[in-house]
N, C-alpha and C positions, 0 to 999 in steps of 0.2 A: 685281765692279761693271761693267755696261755702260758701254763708254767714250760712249758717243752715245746718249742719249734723243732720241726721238721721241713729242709732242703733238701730234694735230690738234685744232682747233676751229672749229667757224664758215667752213670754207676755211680756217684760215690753218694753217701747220704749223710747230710751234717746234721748232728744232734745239740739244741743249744739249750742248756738250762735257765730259762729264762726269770729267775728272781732275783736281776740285782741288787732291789733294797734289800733284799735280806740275806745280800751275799751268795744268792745259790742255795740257798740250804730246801731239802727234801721233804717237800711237803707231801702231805698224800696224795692231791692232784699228782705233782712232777713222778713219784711213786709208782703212781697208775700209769701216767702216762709212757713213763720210762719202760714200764713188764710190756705193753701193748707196743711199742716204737720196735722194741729188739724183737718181741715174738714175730712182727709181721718181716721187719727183716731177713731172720731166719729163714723165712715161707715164701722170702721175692729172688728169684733165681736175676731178676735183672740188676741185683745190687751187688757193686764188687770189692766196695768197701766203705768203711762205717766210721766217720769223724764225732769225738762227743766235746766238749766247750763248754763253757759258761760264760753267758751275758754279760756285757761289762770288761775292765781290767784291773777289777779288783780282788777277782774272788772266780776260781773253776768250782768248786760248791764246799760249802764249810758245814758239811754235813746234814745231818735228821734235824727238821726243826724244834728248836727246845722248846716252843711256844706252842706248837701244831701236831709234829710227831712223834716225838719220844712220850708228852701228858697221854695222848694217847694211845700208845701203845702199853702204856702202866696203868693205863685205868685211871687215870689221874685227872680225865678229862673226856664227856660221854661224847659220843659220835655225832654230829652236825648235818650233815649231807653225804651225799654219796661216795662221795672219794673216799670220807671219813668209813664209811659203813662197808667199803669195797673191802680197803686195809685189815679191818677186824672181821671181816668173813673170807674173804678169799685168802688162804695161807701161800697160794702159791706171787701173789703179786712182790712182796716182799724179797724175794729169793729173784726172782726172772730182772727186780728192775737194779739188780747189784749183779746179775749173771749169776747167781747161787743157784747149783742144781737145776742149770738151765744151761743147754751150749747154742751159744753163741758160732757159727764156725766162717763166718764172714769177718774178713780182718778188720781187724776196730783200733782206730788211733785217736790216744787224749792230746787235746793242743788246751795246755794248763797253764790258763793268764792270770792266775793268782793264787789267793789261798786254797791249798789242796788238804782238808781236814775231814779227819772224821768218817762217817760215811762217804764223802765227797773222796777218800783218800783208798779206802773202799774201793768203791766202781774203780778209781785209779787203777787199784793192782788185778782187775779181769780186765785192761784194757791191754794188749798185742804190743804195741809203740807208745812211745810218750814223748810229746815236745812240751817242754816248761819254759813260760815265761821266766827272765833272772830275777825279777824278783817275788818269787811265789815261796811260796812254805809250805812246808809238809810234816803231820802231824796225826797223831793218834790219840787225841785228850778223856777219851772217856773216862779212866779212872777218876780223873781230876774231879770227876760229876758225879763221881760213885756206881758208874755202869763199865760196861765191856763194849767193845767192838763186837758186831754179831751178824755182818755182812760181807764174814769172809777174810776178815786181814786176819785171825788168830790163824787160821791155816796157811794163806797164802803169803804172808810177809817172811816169816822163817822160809821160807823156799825160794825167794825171790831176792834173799840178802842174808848176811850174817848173821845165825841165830841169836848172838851175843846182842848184833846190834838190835834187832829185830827185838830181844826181848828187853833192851834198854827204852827203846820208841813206847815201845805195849806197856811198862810198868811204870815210867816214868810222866810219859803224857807227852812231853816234850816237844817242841815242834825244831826241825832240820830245815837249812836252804835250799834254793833249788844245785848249787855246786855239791855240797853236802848229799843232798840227793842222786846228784851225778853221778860222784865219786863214789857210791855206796851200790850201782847200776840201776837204782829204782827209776832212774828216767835216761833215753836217748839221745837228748840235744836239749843242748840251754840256750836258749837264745833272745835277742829281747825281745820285750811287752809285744811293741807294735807287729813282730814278724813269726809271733806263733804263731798262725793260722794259717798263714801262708806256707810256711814250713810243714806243718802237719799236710797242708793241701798237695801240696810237692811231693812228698811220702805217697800221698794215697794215689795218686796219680799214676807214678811207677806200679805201686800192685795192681791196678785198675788195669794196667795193659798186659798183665801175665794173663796165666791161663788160672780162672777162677776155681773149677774143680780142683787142680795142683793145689791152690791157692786155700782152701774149702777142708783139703785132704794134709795138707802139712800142717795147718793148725788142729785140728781133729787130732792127730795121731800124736805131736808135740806132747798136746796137755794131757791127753787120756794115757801117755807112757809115763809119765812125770809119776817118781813112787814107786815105780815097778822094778821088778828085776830086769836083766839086758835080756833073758829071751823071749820075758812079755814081752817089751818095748819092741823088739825084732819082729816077734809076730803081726803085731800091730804096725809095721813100719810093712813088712810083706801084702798085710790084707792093704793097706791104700796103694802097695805098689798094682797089686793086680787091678783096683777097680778104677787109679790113673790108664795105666796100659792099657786099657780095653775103651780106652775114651777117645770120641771123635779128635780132640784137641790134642791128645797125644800124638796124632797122625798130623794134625794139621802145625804144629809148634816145628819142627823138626822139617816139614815142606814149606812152611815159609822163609826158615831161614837159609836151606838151599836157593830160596828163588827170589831171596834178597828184599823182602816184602813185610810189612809189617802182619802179625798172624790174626788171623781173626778166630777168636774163640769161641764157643758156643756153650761153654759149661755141660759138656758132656762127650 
């Protein structure tokens, strides 16, 4: 079984973590396959938005496998096959398939039909949007195991929520609701089990019909201001204004809507 399905449709590209006996969790394959899914995204100018999911509705992924990933990543367990051998030689897989020191600038929405832990909660927080199933949970347990989170929530969760709370989640282990989640802004819509995907589907459809470059250039300059003082952010909010404004779609966003006509964009 492919740990990672890939669907295009219509521009939008559905990413589905495919191991529901084991809940989703991050094997090396799903790993690999996850760096290589987002790298080639990045390089398809015909994708205009990025859905990710997990198989099942029990579980959007409960992290690095304790059985598979984590032994090996400690040494605790020698390398098998290739996925296994990709993981401990190539440094950069690890980082691309959690979006760490890798930009992603294609909007990406999680439709989260369950447990959302761990590394699994991870990739959460590099995703744009987020629809959660009501009854999903959200969690950061490593301590519990004697490790750290090391896919990004020690930076990105205090920036994304209250660092009180943020550092109650990170030291305690704890896992939160998906309302608790709500209320805290870590996710956009609660809705049930059965109408995740269809919600997230709804989302991506609307960005799918903007203009992608806009679309490409406002997340770009979002995250990359995040941290900076206001006349970074400004400069950087100037350079995407100029290299929108010089764009075919600029012209054409603005003459469809005088001529009352849906726009047709070309990502440039």
């Amino acid at each position: 079984m492919t740990a990672l399905l890939t669907e295009q449709r219509d521009g939008i590209v559905t990413l589905t973590l495919n191991r529901p006996a084991a809940r989703n969790a991050i094997s090396p394959e799903m790993a690999c396959r996850l760096a290589d899914a987002f790298t080639a995204i990045e390089a398809d100018s015909s994708v205009r938005c990025v859905i990710l999911t997990g198989a099942g509705d029990q579980a959007f992924c409960a992290g690095g496998d304790l059985a598979l990933m984590l032994p090996l990543l400690t040494g605790a367990r020698e390398p098998e096959d290739d996925w296994d051998r990709r993981v401990l030689n190539d440094p950069t897989v690890m980082d691309r398939s959690a979006l760490r020191r890798f930009e992603l600038t294609t909007p990406l929405i999680a439709a989260i039909n369950g447990h959302c832990l761990a590394g699994g909660m991870e990739t959460m927080l590099a995703t744009d949007i987020r629809v959660a199933a009501d009854h999903a949970t959200f969690g950061l347990p490593e301590a519990k195991r004697g490790l750290i989170p090391f896919a990004g929530a020690l930076v990105r969760l205090p920036r994304q929520m209250a660092q009180c709370r943020a550092m109650e989640l990170l030291l305690t282990g704890d896992a939160i609701s998906a309302d608790e989640a709500l209320a805290a802004g870590l996710v956009n819509h609660v809705v049930p089990g059965a109408v995740v995907f269809d919600k997230a589907w709804e989302i991506a459809r609307r960005i799918a019909r903007n203009g992608p470059l806009a679309t490409s250039q406002i997340k770009r300059t979002t995250l990359a201001a995040s941290g900076r003082s206001l006349s970074e952010g400004y400069a950087l909010e100037d350079r995407a204004r100029d290299v929108v404004m010089a764009s075919e779609d600029a012209r054409e966003g603005p003459r469809a809507f005088m001529e009352k006509r849906p726009a047709r964009f070309v990502g440039r």
